[in-house]
KOLZANU-559806 format. One record per residue (C-alpha): y, z, x; residue in one letter. Coordinates in steps of 0.05 Angstrom, whole numbers, plus 32768, in hexadecimal, padded with zeros to 4 digits. Layout:
BEGIN
YZXa ...
This chain:
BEGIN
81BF806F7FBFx 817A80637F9Ax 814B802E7F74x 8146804A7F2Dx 8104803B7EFCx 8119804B7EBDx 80D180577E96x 80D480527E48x 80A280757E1Ex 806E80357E2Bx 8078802F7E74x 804F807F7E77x 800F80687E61x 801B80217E8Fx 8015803A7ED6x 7FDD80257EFBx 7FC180127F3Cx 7FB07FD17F5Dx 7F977FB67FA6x 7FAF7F7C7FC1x 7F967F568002x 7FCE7F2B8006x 7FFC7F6B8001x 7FD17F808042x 7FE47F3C8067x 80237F3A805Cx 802E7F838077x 80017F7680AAx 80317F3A80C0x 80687F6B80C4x 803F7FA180EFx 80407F608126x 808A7F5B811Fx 808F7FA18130x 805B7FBF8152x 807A7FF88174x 8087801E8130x 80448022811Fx 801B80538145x 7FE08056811Bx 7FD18014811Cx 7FCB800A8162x 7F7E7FFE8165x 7F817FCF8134x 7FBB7FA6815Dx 7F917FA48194x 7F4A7F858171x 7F807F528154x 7F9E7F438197x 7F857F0681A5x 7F7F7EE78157x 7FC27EF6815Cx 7FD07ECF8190x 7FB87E93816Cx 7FF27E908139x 80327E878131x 804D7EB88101x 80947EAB810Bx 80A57E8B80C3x 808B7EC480A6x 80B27EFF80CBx 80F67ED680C2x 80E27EEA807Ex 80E17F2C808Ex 81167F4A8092x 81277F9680B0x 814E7FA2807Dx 81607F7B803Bx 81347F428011x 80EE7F2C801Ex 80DC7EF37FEFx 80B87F037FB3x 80957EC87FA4x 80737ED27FDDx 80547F167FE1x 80597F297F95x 803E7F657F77x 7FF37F5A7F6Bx 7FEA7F457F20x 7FA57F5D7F20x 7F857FA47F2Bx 7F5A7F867F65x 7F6E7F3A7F77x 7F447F127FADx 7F767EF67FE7x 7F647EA67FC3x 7F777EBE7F80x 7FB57EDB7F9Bx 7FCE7EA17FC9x 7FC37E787F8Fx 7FF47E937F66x 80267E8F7FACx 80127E3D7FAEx 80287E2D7F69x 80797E4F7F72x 80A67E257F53x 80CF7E067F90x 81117E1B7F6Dx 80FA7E5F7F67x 80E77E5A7FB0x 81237E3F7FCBx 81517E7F7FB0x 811C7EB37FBBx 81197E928008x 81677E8B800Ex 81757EDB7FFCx 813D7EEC8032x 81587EBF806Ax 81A17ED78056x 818D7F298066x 81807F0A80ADx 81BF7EF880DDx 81B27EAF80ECx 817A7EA080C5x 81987E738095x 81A97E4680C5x 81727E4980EEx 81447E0880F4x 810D7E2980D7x 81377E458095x 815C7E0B8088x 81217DE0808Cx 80F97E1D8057x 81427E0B8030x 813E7DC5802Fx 80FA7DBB8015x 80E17DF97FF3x 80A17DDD7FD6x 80877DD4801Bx 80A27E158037x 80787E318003x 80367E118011x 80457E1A8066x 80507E60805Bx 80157E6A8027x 7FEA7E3E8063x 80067E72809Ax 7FFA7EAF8065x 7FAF7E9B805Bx 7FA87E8C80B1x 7FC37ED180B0x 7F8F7EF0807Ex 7F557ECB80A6x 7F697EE580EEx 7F837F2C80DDx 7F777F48809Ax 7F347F338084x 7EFF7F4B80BDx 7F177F9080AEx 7F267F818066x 7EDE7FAE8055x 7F007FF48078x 7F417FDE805Ax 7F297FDE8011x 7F0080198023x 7F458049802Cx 7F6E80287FF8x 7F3580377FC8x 7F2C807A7FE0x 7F7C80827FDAx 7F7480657F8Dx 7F3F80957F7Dx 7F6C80CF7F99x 7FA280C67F74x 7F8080AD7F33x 7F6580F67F34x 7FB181127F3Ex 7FC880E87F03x 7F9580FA7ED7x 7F9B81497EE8x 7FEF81537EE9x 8007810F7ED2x 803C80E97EEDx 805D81247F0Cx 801D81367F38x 801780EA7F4Cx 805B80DF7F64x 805D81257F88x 804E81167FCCx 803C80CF7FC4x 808180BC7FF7x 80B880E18010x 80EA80A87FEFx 80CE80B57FA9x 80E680E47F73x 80C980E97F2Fx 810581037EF8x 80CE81157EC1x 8119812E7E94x 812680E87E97x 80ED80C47EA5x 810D80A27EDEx 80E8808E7F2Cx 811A80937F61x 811380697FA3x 813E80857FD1x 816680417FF7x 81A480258012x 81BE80077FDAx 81BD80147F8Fx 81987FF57F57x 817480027F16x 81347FE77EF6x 811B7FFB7EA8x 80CB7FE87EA8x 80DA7FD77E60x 808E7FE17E45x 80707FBC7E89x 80657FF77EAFx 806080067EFBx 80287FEF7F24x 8020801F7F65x 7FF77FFD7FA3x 7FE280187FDAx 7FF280008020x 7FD2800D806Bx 7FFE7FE78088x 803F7FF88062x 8046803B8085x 807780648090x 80A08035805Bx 809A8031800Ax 80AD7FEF7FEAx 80C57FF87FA3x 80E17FD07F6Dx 80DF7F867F65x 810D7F5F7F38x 80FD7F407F02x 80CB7F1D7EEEx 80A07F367F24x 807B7F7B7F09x 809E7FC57F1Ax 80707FDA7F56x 807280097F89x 80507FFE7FC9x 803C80447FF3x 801E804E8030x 7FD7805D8021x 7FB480A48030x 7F9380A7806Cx 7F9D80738096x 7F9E80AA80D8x 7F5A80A180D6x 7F59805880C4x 7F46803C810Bx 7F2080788125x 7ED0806A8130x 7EA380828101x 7E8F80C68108x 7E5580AE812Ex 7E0B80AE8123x 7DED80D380E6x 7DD481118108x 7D8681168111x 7D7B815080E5x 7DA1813480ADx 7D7880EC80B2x 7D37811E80B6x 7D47813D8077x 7D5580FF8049x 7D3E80C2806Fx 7D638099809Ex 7D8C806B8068x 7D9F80A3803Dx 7DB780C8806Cx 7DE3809C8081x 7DFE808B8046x 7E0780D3803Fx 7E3080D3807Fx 7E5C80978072x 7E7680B68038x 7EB980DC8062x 7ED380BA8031x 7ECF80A07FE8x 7EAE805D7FDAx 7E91802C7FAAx 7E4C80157FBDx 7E637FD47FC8x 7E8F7FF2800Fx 7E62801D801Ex 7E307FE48024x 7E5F7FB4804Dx 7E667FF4807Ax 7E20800A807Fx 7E097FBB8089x 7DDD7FC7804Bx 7DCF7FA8800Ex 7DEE7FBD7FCFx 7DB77FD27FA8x 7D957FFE7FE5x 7DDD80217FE4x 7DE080277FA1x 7D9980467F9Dx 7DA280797FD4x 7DE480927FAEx 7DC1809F7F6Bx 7D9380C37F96x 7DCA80EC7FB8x 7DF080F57F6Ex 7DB3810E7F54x 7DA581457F81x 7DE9815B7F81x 7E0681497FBFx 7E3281177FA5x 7E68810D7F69x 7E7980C97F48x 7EB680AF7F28x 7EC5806B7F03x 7F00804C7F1Bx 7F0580067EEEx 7EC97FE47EF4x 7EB480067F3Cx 7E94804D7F43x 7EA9806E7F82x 7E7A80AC7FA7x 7E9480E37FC4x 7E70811B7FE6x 7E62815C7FC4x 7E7D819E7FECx 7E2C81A47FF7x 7E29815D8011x 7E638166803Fx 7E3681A78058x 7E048174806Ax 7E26813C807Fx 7E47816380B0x 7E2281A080BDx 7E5781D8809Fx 7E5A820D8074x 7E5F81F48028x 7EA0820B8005x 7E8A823E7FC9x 
């Protein structure tokens, strides 16, 4: 049994991608819940011990079910490219209580005894408040866990956008959907996206396209669908994210700093990979416009491409700059 998205001839020009920092919390949340399935984020787990420790997330995982309905209203699909977290839980804060009180009622129903739990029938009984508690416990959440690494965060999910921007643009949907999750299936004859699940159930974007968001913490799983009137999106488990908690690759080597200067070289060498100027400053502890003169520097002598993604450019080394950066052969 599958998730069908039926595409119409609008819905192929309507695919794009988006960010979203709440989407990050929320998944986050759910790492907590289980932390044992989630080997790669286990450095991460540990920094957050003790922030952790500070709150109490259990309103949020009864919404969170193993299997079944998590509440849309909640964690919607982003309805911009590249939402801040305040823009987002604003849009969470002003849920019509109604529309809160079903979407709450199918999530605590996918868990045995949640419905009449203390906690759900209290979320039942007055949904306008359940909605601002949990937005409150969402944002606490954000604070504690999400934001401090929010900067290497964006940094991969960018660098995952920018990959598969490039596959869209070469092979179309085909070459985007190839590889992107072993659940998926693109049927170009029909112009159908399968989700492999449990049950069955059908979707036609009818002109509104899909939206496709990358995920760190939504690995291994894909999230796809979302009724309607909540946007067609798939979330995927971002590229990468095996080397999401590893240390840098440590200090620019001497001979590289000696050959452009000390702060070009490093930006040089924080480039592993792609980035706008604005994360590689947040990385490098620079500012902005230093960054962003060092990598017109770089671009210029050819040891660095550029590519406009929206209104950010993100670098990526050259085969001759990945010769320098890490002292190897250059690919011919």
């Amino acid at each position: 049994m599958s998730f069908h998205l039926r595409f119409g001839p609008g819905d192929l020009l309507r695919c794009r991608f988006a960010l979203s920092p709440r989407w990050e919390t929320q998944e986050a949340v759910r790492v907590l819940a289980r932390p044992g399935r989630h080997g790669y984020h286990r450095p991460w787990l540990r920094r957050i011990r003790d922030a952790a420790a500070g709150l109490d997330l259990r309103p949020l995982w009864l919404l969170m079910p193993r299997r079944g309905h998590s509440p849309d209203f909640l964690w919607p699909p982003p309805g911009a490219p590249a939402a801040g977290f305040e823009e987002e839980m604003a849009a969470v804060r002003r849920t019509d209580p109604e529309v809160a009180r079903e979407d709450l009622r199918r999530s605590l129903a996918c868990t045995p005894g949640a419905l009449d739990s203390p906690t759900g029938r209290a979320m039942l009984a007055d949904p306008a408040r359940a909605v601002q508690e949990l937005a409150d416990l969402s944002e606490a959440a954000w604070r504690a866990l999400v934001e401090p690494e929010w900067p290497r965060l964006r940094a991969l999910l960018e660098a995952d956008v920018l990959f598969h921007s490039r596959l869209l643009a070469a092979g179309g949907l085909a070459a985007l959907f190839d590889g992107l999750h072993p659940d998926l299936r693109w049927d170009g004859a029909n112009d159908t996206l399968t989700v492999r699940r449990d049950s069955h159930h059908e979707r036609r974007l009818d002109g509104r396209g899909l939206v496709l968001l990358p995920s760190a913490f939504v690995w291994p799983d894909l999230v796809g669908g979302f009724d309607a009137p909540w946007q067609p999106t798939v979330v995927y488990p971002a590229r990468g994210i095996g080397a999401l908690w590893a240390e840098d690759g440590g200090p620019t080597p001497a001979a590289l700093a000696g050959l452009l200067g000390r702060a070009r070289a490093d930006v040089l060498h924080a480039l592993g990979e792609p980035a706008s100027t604005t994360a590689l400053a947040r990385r490098l502890g620079l500012a902005p416009s230093s960054v962003s003169a060092h990598l017109k520097a770089l671009h210029a002598a050819g040891l660095l491409t550029r590519h406009r993604h929206g209104h950010q450019v993100h670098y990526a080394r050259t085969s001759l700059g990945t010769a320098l950066a890490t002292g190897s052969a250059p690919v011919s």
